[in-house]
N, C-alpha and C positions, 0 to 999 in steps of 0.2 A: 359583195361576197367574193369570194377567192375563185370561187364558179359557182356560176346561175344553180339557185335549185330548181329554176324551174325547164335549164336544159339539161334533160340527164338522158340522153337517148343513146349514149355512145356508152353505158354500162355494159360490158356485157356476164356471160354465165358465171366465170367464175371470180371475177372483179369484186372485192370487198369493197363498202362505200364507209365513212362517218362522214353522219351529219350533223353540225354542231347548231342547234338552231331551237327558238322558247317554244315553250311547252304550248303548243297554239293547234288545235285543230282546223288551224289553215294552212296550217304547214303538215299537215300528212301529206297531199297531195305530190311534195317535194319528195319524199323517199318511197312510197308507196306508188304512184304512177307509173315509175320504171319496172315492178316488179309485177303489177297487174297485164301492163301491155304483153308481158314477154308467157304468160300465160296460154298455154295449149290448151284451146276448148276441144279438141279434139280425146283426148285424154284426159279420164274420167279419176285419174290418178290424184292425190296429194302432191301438189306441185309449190305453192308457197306458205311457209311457216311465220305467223307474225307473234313472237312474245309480249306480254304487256304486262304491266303490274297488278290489273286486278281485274275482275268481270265487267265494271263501269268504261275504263278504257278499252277493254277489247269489244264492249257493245259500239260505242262512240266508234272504233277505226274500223271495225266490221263496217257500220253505216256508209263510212268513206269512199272503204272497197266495193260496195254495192254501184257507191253516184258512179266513181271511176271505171269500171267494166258496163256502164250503162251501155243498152245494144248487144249483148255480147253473153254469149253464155258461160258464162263464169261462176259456180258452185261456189258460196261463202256460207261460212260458218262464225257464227262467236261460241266460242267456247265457256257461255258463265257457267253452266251445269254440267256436272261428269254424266249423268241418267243422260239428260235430255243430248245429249251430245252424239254421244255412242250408240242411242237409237237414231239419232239421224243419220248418222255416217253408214248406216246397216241401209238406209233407206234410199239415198239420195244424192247422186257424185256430185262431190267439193272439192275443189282446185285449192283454196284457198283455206286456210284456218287460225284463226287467233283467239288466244287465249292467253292467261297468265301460265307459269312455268312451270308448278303446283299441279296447278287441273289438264296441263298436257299432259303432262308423266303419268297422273291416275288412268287417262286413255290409253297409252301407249300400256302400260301395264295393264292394262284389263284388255288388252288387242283390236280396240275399237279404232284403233288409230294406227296404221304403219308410217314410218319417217323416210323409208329408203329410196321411194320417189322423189322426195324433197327437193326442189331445183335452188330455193333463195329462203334464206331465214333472216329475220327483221326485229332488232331490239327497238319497239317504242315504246316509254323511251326507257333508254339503259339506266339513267343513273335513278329513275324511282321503280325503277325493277329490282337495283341493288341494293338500293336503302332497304329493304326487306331479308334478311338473311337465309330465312329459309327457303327462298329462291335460288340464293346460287348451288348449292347441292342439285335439286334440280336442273338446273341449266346444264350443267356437268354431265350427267347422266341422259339428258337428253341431242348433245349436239356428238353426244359417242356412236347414236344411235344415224345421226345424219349424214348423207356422204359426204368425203372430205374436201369435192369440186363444186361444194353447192356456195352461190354467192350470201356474203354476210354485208348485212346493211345494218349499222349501228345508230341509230339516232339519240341525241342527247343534249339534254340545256345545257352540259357543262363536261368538262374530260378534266372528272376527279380521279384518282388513284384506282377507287374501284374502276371506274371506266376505262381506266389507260391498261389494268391488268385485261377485262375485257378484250379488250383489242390485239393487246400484245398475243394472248389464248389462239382468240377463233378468227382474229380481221388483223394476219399480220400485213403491213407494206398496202395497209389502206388507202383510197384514196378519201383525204377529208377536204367537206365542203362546209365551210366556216365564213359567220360573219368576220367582216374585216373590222380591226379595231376601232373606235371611232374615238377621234378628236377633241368632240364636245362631252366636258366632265361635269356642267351644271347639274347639278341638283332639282330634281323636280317631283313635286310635290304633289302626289297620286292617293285618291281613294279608290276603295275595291269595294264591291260586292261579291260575295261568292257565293256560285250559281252550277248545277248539272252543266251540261252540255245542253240535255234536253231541254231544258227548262229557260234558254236566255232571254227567247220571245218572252214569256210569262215575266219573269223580273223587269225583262228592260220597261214593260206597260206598267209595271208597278212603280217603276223611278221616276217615269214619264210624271204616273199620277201623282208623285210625292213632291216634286220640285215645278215651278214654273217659271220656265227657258224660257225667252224672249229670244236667243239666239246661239243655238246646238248644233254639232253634227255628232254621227252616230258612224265611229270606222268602223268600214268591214274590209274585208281581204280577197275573201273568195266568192262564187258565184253563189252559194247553196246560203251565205251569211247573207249575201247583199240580198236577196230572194224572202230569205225570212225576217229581213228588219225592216225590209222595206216594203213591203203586204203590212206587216203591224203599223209603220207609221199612218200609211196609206187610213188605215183602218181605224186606226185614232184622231182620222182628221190632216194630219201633214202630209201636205201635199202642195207641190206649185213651187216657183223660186221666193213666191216672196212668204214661204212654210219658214215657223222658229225655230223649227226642229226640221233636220237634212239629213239624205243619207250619205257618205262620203266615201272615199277611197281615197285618201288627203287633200289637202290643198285648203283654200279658202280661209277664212279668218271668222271661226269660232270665239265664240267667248267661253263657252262650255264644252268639253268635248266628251263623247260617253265611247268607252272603246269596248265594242262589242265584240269585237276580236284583238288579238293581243298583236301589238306589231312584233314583226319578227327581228328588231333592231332599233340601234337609237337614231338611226336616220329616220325610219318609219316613222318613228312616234313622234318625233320633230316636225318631220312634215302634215301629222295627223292633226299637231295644234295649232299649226299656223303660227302669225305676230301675234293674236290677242288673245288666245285661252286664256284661260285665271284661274279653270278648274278643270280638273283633269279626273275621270271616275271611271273606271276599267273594271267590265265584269269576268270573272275570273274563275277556276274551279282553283279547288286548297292549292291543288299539285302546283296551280304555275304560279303562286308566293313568288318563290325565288327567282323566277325569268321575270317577273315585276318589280322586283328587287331589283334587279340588275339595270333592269330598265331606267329606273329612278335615279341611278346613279347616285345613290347615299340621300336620296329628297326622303322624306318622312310617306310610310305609307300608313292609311288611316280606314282603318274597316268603316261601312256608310250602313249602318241598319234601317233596313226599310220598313214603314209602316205597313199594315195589313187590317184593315179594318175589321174584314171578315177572320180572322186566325182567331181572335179572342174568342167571340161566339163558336166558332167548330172545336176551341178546346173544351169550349164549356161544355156541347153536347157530348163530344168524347167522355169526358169526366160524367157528365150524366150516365151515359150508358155503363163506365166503369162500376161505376155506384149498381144500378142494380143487375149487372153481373155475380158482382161480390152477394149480394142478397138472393142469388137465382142461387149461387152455389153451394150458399148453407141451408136452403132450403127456402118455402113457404109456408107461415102460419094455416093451421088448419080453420081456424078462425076466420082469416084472410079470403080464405078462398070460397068459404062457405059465403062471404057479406055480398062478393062479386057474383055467386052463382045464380040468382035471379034474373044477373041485368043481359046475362050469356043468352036467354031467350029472345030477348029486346033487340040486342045489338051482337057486331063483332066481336071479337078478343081483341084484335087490334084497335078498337075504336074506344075499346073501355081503356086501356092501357092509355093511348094518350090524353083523355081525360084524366086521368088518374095524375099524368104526369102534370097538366095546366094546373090544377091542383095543389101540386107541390110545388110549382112556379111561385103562383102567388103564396103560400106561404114561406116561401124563401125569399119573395120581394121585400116580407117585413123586415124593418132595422135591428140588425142581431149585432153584438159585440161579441158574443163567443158563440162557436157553435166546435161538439166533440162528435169525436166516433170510437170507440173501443174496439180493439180486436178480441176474440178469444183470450190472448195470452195474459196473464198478466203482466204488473209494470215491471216487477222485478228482473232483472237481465238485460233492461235495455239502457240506450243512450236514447240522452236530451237533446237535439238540435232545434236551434235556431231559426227560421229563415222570413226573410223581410218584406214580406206581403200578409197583409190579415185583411178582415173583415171590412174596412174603410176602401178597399183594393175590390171588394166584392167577390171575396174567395169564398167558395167553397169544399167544405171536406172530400168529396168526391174528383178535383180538380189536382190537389194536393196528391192524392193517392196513383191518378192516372199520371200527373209530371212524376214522379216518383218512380214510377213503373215503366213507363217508355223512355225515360231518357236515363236515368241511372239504373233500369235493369233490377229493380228490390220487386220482390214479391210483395203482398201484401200482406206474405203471413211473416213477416219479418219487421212487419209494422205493429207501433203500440197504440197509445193514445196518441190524438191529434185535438189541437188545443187552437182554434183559430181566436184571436185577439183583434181589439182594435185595428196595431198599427202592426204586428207580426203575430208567427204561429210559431209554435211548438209541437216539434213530431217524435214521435220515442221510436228509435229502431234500435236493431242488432244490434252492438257493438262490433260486428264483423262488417257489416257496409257501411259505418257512421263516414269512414274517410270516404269512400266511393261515390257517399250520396254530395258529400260535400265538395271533392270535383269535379263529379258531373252535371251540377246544378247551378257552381255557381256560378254568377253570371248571364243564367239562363231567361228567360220571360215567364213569369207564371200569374196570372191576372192582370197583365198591361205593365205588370211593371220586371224591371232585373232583378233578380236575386240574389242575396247575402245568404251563405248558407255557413253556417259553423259552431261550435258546440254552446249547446245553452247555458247560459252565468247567471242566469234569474233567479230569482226564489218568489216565494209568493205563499197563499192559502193553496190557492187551485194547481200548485205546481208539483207533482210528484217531486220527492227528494230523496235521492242516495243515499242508502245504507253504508257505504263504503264511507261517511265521514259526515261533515254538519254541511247544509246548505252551504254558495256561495251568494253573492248580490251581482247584479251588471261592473264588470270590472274585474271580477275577480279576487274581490275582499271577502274575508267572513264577516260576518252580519260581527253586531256586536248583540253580548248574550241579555237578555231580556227584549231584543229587536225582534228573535227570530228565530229562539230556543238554541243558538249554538255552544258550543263549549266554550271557556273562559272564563276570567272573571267579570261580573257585573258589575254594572256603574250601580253607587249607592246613593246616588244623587237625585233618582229617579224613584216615583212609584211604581211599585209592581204589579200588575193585577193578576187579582185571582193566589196571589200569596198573603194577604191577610201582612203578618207583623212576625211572620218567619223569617230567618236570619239570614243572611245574602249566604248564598252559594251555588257552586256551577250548578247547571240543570243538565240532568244527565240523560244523553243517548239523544239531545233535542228535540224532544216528543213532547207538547204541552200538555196538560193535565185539568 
């Protein structure tokens, strides 16, 4: 680098820094360390401001700021909630506060927050703060409110335009700390996982489970990475030199490498494979794509989807419970409840209820090719979709409705019929969500398998059909007319049934009779 990020002690108040450096929560410690030390515990005041793109990162570099002032009394806040924020700040002196750019202004406007003590403001990172527009209005309005001697620390994977105007604004005659360009242009050939922050221990044990290494290391960077990957190896068994799985900080000669932290450079990540990797799988949050990217050097990067044994059962029960939710809310048979009211003397509520459910286990064990559910609404007004898991996949209507509802956000009163099929189903919604459901699903996992999702071409007996015109077939042809009651003319080369010795002609409105 041009200078060490990890010497920054010669910063001082009103010194502007960028640092040009991947999206790596190992690399907070490089611009964030100079700005924790210089921290007055004495003063109960707002002394450093850290901006970030969303509530996720400013929980994540809150954490940071915590290791970093270990010993030391130093008030940190994350900023994800405007409530919960501005009763704390009423409660409890904070030194330190990050949050995205949005949810500061809503404090600083509601007075839960003053800026004028402000000693150091800190873009992590700048350029996925920018990529948000309604951010920079914000930012504007907040650095008006900051003094004009306070230090500006800009961090960013890359000094795009937006970032250069950035600089140019609040950090002019910066000093920047930039990798130096490297050399080596190979092409290298990267899988990712992508994973929380919180969550790397849990993935990396699930990779663990899904592949068997005979000979692994697992980079880490920092103290608090190398601590939790190596408790989980430990705890899975590796352990010792002659362990198939290591923890590293480069060097040595992998054949597989797992990078549980992103190197901060293509020297790092060089040095992280050694002479013999072959495979290279870097767990990643969405944000650092593009420092992965870079890293690759134009090599193919390749999403790794990992098994989960247990997800398929917890969707199922999800879907269970969705299922009689939807039945708690339009009510109970009076019926119903009178059949159950003897056994109330006998037993719990809770005890009958999951009998009830084993119940309907096994009778959902039997082998079904269709199974439906009706909403209220009629069919009229809706769209036919598509999607490519049925009955063979071990779907049920209950499973369809809750993927439907958590991942693209439909209500369920916005659902029609649901048609589960052998080898797919057919779902009738809005025509207001039909495109919404169809990229937000597709793609997706629903019974073990991916999903196709897009508008239904079918026809059939069991297949509602639009009034707006005659059925289509798979493909997109009209049926021909005696196939399917469509409009046309008919082939006279065929019998007709159910016309007897009447004269060939279209069938009209393709309604059979």
């Amino acid at each position: 680098m041009e200078e060490s990020g990890r010497d920054l002690g010669g910063v001082t108040r009103s010194q502007n820094v960028v640092y040009v450096v991947s999206h790596d929560w190992a690399s907070i410690s490089y611009f964030l360390a100079p700005l924790i030390e210089r921290v007055d515990e004495k003063s109960n005041e707002v002394q450093v401001l850290v901006l970030t793109a969303d509530a996720d990162a400013a929980a994540a570099i809150s954490g940071a700021a915590v290791r970093l002032a270990a010993g030391r009394s130093v008030g940190t806040i994350a900023a994800t909630s405007v409530s919960r924020t501005a009763r704390l700040l009423k409660m409890l002196p904070a030194q330190v506060v990050i949050g995205d750019p949005n949810t500061i202004l809503e404090l600083v406007r509601g007075s839960a927050l003053r800026l004028s003590t402000v000693r150091a403001v800190c873009f992590a990172w700048a350029d996925a703060i920018l990529a948000e527009p309604s951010q920079q209005e914000a930012i504007t309005t907040l650095l008006g409110d900051v003094p004009k001697d306070s230090a500006r620390t800009i961090a960013t994977t890359e000094v795009n335009p937006a970032v250069e105007d950035l600089i140019e604004r609040y950090a002019r005659r910066a000093r920047r700390v930039t990798s130096a360009a490297t050399q080596d242009t190979t092409p290298i050939a990267v899988e990712y996982v992508t994973t929380a922050e919180t969550a790397r221990s849990v993935n990396l044990r699930r990779l663990l489970d899904a592949m068997d290494l005979d000979n692994a290391s697992v980079f880490v960077r920092d103290e608090t990475s190398s601590q939790d990957a190596g408790n989980l190896l430990r705890s899975l068994g590796y352990w010792g030199e002659k362990s198939p799985v290591r923890l590293s900080h480069g060097g040595g000669d992998p054949t597989t490498v797992i990078l549980y932290d992103l190197p901060a450079s293509r020297e790092e990540l060089t040095e992280a494979m050694g002479a013999k990797a072959r495979r290279v799988i870097a767990m990643i949050q969405p944000r650092q794509l593009s420092s992965l990217r870079a890293l690759a050097g134009g090599g193919a990067l390749r999403p790794l989807t990992l098994p989960d044994a247990g997800k398929r059962q917890r969707g199922r029960d999800e879907a269970l419970r969705t299922e009689l939710r939807m039945l708690l809310d339009r009510g109970i048979g009076t019926r119903t409840l009178f059949a159950i009211e003897p056994l109330l003397e006998e037993y719990d509520g809770v005890d009958i209820a999951a009998a009830a459910l084993d119940l309907l286990e096994q009778e959902r064990s039997r082998p079904r090719i269709v199974e439906s559910v009706t909403s209220p609404a009629a069919s009229e007004g809706f769209t036919r979709l598509f999607f490519s898991a049925g009955a063979k996949d071990g779907l049920r209507v209950g499973e369809v409705v809750a993927t439907i509802g958590n991942d693209a956000g439909v209500q369920s009163a916005q659902l029609g019929k649901i048609e589960i099929r052998d080898t797919h189903t057919i779902v009738e919604v809005v025509p207001s969500v039909a495109t919404q459901v169809i990229e937000k699903l597709t793609g997706k996992s629903m019974a073990g398998r991916r999903l196709v999702v897009r508008p239904d071409q079918s026809s059939g007996e069991s297949t509602p059909r639009s009034r707006s015109g005659p059925p289509r077939r798979e493909g997109g042809r009209p049926p021909r007319a005696g196939a399917g009651g469509g409009a046309g003319r008919p082939r006279s080369d065929r019998p007709r049934p159910d016309r007897g010795d009447r004269p060939d002609r279209p069938r009209g409105g393709g309604r059979e009779r």
